[in-house]
C-alpha positions as CSV (number, residue, x, y, z in Angstrom):
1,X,2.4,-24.0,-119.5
2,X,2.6,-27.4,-117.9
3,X,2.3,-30.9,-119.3
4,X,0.0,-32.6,-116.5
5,X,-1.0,-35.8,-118.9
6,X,0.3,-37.5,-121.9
7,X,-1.5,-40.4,-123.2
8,X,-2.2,-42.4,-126.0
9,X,-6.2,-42.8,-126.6
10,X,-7.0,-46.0,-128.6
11,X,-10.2,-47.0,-130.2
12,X,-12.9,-48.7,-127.5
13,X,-13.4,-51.7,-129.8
14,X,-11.5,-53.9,-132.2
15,X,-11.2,-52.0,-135.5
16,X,-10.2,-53.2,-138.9
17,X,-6.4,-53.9,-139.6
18,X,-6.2,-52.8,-143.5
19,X,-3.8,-50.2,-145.5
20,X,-5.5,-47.6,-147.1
21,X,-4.9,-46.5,-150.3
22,X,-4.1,-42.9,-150.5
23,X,-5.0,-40.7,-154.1
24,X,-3.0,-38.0,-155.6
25,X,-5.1,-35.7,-153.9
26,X,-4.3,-36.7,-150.6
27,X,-0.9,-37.1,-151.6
28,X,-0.6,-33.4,-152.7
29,X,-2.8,-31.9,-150.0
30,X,-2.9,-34.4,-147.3
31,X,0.2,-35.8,-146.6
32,X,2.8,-32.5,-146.3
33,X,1.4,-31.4,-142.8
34,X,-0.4,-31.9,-139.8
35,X,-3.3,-29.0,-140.0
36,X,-3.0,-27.2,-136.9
37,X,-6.4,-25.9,-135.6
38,X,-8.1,-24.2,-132.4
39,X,-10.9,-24.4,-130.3
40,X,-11.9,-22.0,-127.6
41,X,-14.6,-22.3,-125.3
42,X,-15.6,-20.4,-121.8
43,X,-17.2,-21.9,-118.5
44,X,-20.9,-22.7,-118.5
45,X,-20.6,-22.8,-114.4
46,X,-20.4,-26.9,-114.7
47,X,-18.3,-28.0,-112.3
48,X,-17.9,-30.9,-114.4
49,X,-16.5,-28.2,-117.6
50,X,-14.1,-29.9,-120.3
51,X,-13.8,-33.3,-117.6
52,X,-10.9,-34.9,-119.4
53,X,-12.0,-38.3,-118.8
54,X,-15.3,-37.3,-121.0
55,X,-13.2,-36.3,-123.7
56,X,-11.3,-39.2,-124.0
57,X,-13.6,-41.7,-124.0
58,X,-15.8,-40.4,-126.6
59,X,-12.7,-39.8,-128.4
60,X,-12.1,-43.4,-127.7
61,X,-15.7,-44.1,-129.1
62,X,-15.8,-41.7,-132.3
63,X,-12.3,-43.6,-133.4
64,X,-14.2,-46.7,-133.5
65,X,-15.7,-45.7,-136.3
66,X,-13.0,-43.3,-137.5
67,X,-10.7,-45.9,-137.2
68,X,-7.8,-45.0,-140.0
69,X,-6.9,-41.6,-137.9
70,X,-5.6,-44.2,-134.7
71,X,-2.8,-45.8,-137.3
72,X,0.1,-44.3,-138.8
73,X,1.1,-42.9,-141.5
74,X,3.9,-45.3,-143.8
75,X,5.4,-45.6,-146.9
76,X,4.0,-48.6,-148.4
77,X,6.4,-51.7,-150.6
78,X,5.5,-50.1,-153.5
79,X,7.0,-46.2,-152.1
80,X,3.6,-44.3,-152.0
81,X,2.4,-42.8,-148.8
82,X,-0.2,-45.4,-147.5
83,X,-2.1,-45.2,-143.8
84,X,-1.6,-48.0,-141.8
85,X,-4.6,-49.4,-139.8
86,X,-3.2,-50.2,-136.7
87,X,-5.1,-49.3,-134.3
88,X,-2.1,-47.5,-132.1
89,X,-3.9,-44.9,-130.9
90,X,-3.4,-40.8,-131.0
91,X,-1.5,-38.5,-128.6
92,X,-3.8,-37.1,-125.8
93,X,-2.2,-34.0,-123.8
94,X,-3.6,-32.3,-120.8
95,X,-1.9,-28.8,-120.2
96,X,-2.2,-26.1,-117.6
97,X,-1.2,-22.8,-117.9
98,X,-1.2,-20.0,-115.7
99,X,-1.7,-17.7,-118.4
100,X,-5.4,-16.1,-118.7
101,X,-6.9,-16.3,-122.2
102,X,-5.5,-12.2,-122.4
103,X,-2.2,-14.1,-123.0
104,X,-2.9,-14.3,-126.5
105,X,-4.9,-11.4,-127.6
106,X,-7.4,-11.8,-130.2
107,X,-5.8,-15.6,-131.1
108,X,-4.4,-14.3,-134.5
109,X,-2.7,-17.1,-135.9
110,X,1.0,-17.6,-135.2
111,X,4.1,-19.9,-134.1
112,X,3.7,-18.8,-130.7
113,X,-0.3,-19.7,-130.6
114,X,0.6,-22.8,-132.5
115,X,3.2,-24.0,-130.4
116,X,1.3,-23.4,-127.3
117,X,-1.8,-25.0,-127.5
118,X,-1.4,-27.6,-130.2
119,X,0.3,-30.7,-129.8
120,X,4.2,-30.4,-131.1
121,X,4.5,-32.4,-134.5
122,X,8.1,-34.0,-134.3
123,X,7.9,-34.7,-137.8
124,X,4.8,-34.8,-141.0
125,X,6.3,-37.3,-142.9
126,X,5.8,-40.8,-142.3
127,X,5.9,-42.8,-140.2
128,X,4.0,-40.8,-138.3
129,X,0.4,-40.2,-136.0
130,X,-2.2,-38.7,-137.9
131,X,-4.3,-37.1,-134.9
132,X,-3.0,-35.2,-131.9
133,X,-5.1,-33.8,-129.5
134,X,-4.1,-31.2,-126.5
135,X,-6.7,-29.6,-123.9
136,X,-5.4,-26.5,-122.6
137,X,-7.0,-25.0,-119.0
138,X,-6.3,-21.6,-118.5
139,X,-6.2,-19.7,-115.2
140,X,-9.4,-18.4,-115.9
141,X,-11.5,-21.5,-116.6
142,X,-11.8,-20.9,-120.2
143,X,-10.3,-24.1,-122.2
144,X,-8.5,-24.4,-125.7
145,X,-9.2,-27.6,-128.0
146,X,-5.7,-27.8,-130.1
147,X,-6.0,-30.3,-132.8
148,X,-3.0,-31.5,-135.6
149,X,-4.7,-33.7,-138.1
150,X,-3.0,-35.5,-141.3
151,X,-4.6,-37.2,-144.8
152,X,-8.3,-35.5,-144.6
153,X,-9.0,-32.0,-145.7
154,X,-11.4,-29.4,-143.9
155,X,-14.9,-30.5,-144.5
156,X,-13.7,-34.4,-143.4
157,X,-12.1,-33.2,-140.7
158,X,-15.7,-31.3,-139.3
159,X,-17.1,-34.9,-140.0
160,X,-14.8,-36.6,-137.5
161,X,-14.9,-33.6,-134.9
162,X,-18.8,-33.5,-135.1
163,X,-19.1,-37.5,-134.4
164,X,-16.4,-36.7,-131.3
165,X,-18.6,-34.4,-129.5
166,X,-22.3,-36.5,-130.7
167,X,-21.0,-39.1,-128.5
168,X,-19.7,-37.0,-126.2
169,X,-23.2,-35.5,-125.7
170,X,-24.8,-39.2,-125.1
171,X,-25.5,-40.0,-128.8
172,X,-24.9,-43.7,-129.3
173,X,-25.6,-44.0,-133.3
174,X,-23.6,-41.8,-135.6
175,X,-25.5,-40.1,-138.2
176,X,-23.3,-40.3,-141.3
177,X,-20.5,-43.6,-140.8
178,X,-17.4,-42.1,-142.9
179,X,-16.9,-43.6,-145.9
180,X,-12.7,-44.6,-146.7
181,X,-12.7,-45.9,-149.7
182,X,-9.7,-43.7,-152.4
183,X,-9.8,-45.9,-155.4
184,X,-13.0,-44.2,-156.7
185,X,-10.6,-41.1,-157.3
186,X,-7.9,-43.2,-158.9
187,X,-6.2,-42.1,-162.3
188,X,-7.1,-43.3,-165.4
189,X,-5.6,-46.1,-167.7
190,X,-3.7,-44.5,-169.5
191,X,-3.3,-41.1,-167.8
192,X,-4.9,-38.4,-169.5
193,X,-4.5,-34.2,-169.1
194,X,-7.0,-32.2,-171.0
195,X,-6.6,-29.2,-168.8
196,X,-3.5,-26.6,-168.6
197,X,-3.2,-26.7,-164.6
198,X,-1.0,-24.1,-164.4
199,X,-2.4,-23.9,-160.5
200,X,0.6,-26.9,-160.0
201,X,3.2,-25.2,-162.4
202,X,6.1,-23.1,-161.1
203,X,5.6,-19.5,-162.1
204,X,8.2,-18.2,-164.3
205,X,9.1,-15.2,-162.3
206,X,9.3,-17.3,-159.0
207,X,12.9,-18.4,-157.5
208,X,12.2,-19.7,-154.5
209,X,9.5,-22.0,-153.0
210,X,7.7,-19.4,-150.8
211,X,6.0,-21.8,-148.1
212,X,9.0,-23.4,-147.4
213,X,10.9,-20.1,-147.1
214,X,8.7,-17.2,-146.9
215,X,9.4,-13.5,-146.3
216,X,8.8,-12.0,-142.9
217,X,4.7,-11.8,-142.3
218,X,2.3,-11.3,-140.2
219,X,-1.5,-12.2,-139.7
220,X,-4.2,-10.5,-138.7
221,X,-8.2,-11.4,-138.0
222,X,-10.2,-8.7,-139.2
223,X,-14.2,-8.9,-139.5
224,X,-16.6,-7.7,-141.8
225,X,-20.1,-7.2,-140.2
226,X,-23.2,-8.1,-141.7
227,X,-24.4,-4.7,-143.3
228,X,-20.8,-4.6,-144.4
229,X,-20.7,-7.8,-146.2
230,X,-24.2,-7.1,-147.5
231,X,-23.1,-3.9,-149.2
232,X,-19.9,-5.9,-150.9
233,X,-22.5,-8.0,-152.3
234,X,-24.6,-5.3,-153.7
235,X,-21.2,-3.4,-154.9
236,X,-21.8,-4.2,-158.5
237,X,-23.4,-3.0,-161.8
238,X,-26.0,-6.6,-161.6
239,X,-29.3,-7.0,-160.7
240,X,-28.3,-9.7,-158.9
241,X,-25.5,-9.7,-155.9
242,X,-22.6,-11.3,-155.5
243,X,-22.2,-14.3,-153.3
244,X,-21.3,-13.8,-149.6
245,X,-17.7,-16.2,-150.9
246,X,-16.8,-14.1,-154.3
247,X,-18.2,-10.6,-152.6
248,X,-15.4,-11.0,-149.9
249,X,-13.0,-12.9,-151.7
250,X,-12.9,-10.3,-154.3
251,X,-12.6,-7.9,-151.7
252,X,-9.8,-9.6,-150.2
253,X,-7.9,-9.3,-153.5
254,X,-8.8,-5.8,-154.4
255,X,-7.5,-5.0,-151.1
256,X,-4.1,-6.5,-151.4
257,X,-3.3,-5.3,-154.5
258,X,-3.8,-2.0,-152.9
259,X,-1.6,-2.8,-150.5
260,X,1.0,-3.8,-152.0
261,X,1.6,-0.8,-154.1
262,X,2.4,-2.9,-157.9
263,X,2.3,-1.5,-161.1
264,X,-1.0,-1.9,-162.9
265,X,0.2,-3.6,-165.5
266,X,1.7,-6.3,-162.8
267,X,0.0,-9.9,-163.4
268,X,-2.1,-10.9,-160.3
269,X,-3.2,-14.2,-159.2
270,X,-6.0,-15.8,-156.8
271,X,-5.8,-19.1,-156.1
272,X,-8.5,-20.8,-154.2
273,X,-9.7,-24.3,-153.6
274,X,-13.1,-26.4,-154.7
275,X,-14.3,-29.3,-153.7
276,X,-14.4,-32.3,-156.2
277,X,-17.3,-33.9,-154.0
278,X,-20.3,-33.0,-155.8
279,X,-18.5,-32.5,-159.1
280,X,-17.4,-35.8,-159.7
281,X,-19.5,-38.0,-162.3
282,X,-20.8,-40.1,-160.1
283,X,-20.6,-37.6,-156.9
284,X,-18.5,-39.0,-154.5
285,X,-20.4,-39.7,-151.2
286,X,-21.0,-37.1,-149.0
287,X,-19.5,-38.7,-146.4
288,X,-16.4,-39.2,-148.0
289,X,-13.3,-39.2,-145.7
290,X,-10.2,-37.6,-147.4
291,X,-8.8,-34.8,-148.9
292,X,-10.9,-33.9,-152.1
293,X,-10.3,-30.6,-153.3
294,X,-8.2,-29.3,-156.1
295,X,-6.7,-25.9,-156.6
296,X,-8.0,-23.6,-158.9
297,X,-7.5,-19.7,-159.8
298,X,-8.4,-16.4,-161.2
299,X,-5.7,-14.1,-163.0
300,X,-5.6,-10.3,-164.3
301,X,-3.4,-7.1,-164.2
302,X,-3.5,-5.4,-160.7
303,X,-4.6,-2.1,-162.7
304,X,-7.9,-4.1,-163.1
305,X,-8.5,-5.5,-159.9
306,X,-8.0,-1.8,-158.2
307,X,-9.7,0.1,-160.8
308,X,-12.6,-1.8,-161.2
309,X,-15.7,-2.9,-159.1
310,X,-15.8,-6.3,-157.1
311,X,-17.8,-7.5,-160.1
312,X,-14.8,-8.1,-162.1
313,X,-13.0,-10.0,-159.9
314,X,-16.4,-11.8,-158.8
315,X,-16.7,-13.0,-162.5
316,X,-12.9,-14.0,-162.7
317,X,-13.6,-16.3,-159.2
318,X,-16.8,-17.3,-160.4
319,X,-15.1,-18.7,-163.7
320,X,-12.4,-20.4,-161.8
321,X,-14.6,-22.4,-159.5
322,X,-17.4,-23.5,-162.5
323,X,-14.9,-24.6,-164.3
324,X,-14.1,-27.7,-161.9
325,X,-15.4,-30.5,-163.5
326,X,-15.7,-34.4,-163.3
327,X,-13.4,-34.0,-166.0
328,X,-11.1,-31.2,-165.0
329,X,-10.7,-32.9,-161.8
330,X,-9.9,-36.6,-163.5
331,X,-7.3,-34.8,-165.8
332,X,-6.0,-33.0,-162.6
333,X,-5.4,-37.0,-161.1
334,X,-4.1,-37.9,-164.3
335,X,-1.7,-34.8,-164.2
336,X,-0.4,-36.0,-160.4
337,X,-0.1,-39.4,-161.5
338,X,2.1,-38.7,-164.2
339,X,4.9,-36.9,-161.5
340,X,3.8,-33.7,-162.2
341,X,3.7,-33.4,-158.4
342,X,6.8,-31.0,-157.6
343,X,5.8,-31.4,-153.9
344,X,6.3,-27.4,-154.1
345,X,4.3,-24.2,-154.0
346,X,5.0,-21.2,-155.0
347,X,3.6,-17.5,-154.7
348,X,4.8,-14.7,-156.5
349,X,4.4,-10.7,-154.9
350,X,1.2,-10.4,-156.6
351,X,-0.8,-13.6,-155.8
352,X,-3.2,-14.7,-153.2
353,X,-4.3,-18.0,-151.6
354,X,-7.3,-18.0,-149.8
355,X,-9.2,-20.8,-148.4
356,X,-13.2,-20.2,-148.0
357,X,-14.6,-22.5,-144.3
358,X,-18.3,-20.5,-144.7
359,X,-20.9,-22.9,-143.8
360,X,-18.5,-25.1,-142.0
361,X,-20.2,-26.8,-138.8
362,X,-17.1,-24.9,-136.7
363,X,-19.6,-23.7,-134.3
364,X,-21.4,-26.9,-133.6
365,X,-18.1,-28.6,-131.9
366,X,-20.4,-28.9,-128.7
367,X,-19.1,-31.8,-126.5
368,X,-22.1,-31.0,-123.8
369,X,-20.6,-27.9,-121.9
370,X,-21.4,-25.1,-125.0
371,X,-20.5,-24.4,-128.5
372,X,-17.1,-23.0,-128.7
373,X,-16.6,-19.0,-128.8
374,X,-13.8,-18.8,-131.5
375,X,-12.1,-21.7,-134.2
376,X,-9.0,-20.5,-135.4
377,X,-6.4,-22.5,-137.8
378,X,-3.0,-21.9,-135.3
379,X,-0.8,-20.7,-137.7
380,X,-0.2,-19.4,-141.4
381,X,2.7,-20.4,-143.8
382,X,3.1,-17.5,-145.5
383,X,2.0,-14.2,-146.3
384,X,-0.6,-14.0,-149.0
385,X,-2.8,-16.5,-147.4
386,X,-6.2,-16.5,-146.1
387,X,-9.2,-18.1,-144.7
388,X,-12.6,-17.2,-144.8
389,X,-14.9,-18.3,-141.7
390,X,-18.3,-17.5,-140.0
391,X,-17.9,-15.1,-137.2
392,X,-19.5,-17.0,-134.1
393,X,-23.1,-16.3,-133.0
394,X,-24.9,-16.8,-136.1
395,X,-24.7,-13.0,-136.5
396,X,-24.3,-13.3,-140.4
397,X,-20.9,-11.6,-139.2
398,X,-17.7,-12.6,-141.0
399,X,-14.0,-12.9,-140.3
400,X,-11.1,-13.5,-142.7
401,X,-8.0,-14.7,-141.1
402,X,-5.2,-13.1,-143.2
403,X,-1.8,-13.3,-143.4
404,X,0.3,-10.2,-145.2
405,X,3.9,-9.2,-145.5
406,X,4.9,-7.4,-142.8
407,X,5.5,-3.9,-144.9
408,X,2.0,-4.6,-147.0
409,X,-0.4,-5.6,-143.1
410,X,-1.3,-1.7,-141.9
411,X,-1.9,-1.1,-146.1
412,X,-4.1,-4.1,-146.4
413,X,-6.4,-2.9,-143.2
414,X,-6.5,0.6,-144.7
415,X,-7.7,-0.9,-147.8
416,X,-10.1,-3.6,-146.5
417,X,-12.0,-0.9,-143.9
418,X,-12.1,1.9,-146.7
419,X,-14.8,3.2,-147.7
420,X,-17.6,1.7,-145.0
421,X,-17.8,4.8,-143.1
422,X,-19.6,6.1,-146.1
């Protein structure tokens, strides 16, 4: 792998010099570390394929508009995180390598994949960019998009990649302008928590903060085909099926309780995440820019997970999700703003997080040379933790990206595969 350019990309016009305000949300989600993420596309027989010059100047163009993600991160006079308007511009790297795409296999995340064909991230916390971009060619013509983005969660960072590659197609007027503004998810005067968010407490039977020293893991990408996640969905006693997100996140946590061989009478969490967007009273605006999800969860006994239908743990996911509120979510603000924030995470042996991208534009990154044939996150944190994505070609296909302790991974497969064949 070699380092052929290294610039910095700044916005093609003057762009507003202003802090921004951050929330507790983006302070709890946002600000801890660069989301590493990856693109893979194959040659259309362009000789022009993935020009670098194209890139960066609609990259140039799309931070115009995008303007906070070319300042910095900074700790602001009062101590909390703030971004910096500045206008300085984000890392641009051009890599070759003369590796074919075979080098990494099926692109499973991991440190190696990560560390590869995403930009390095010397450190997350401020000061610091908050957007590094690296295009890797490989020796077969196929190119990787690595991306490591800070302060916006998933659906905001689609937003920002979607404008990038308008304006790399020849589109001159973005269709939604981002909209910056924090305050309208500012805590309340005075602070007040209605809710038990036990999502944010420290388990009682956890030691150790497990994302900052996990157990040894491993991640696989396994997918579930269309008939296959269509007979999830009608795996219950109801009328009416499960959605495509509970059917497989159920499925998910059915199957690592299996795998991990605990006693039934073992307490089991799923945590997942919802977005506040929509929720809020008033909504937020769709084209909100900034982290605005919450944690929430689903708990039982592993004997009831394993020795029940999906339906069970359908109900307990469906609970967890329609309980997020406008008010759950201000008394979650109110929670962060009154230091509950332990800046930790923890996951006991029993419990799950997994993180649901379906109906994600990922597949319409399309800078003018094709949609891309695989989005991947580059790495995992720990085991227990998954995503939940599309499978490309609109073939109503889907893949969960999972991480698993290393002992629990050839189990979980078992588990998640059984019982297709029939």
């Amino acid at each position: 792998m070699e380092v052929t350019e290294a610039s910095i990309v700044i916005p093609s016009e003057d762009t507003p010099k202003r802090k921004i305000w951050l929330s507790n949300f983006d302070l709890t989600f946002g600000v801890r570390e660069h989301t590493p993420s990856i693109y893979l596309y194959r040659p259309n027989g362009d000789p022009n394929f993935f020009t670098v010059e194209t890139l960066k100047s609609s990259l140039s163009k799309a931070l115009v508009h995008f303007y906070p993600l070319a300042g910095r991160l900074e700790v602001g006079e009062d101590g909390r995180v703030e971004i910096n308007c500045t206008g300085e511009g984000v890392l641009f790297t051009v890599v070759q390598s003369e590796y074919g795409v075979e080098k990494f296999g099926d692109f499973a995340p991991s440190d190696e994949l990560r560390q590869a064909l995403v930009p390095p991230v010397a450190s997350s916390q401020p000061p610091c960019m908050l957007l590094m971009v690296q295009v890797t060619f490989f020796k077969g013509g196929e190119v990787a998009l690595g991306l490591a983005n800070h302060a916006a969660d998933g659906r905001s960072s689609f937003h920002f990649i979607k404008t990038w590659t308008d304006i790399a197609r020849g589109m001159s007027d973005i269709s939604l302008p981002p909209f910056f503004d924090r305050t309208l998810v500012r805590a309340r005067s005075p602070p007040t928590v209605t809710v038990d968010h036990i999502e944010y407490k420290k388990p009682k039977n956890s030691n150790s903060n497990t994302f900052m020293a996990p157990p040894p893991f491993v991640t696989s990408i396994l997918t579930l085909t269309k008939n296959q996640v269509s007979a999830l969905k009608r795996s219950t006693n109801r009328e009416k099926p499960l959605s495509t997100f509970k059917a497989v996140i159920a499925h998910i946590w059915r199957s690592a309780c299996v795998a991990r061989k605990l006693a039934p009478n073992h307490d089991t969490r799923l945590y997942t995440v919802a977005d506040v967007r929509s929720r809020l009273s008033p909504p937020l605006p769709g084209a909100y820019f900034g982290n605005a999800i919450l944690r929430t969860s689903g708990d039982a006994k592993v004997g009831e997970i394993v020795s029940n239908a999906l339906e069970l743990a359908g109900e307990k996911i469906q609970r967890a999700v329609a309980r997020v509120d406008d008010e759950y979510a201000r008394s979650l603000i109110d929670y962060l703003e009154m230091g509950n924030d332990e800046r930790e995470w923890f996951l006991t042996e029993g419990d799950l997080l997994v993180i649901s991208w379906l109906g994600m534009p990922i597949y319409e990154v399309d800078f003018g040379w094709g949609k891309p044939e695989f989005m991947t996150r580059a790495n995992m944190f720990c085991g227990g933790v998954g995503y939940i994505l599309d499978s490309p070609g609109g073939s109503g296909d889907v893949s969960v990206v999972m991480a698993m302790e290393i002992e629990n991974m050839e189990g979980f497969k078992k588990a998640f595969y059984q019982g297709f064949e029939d």
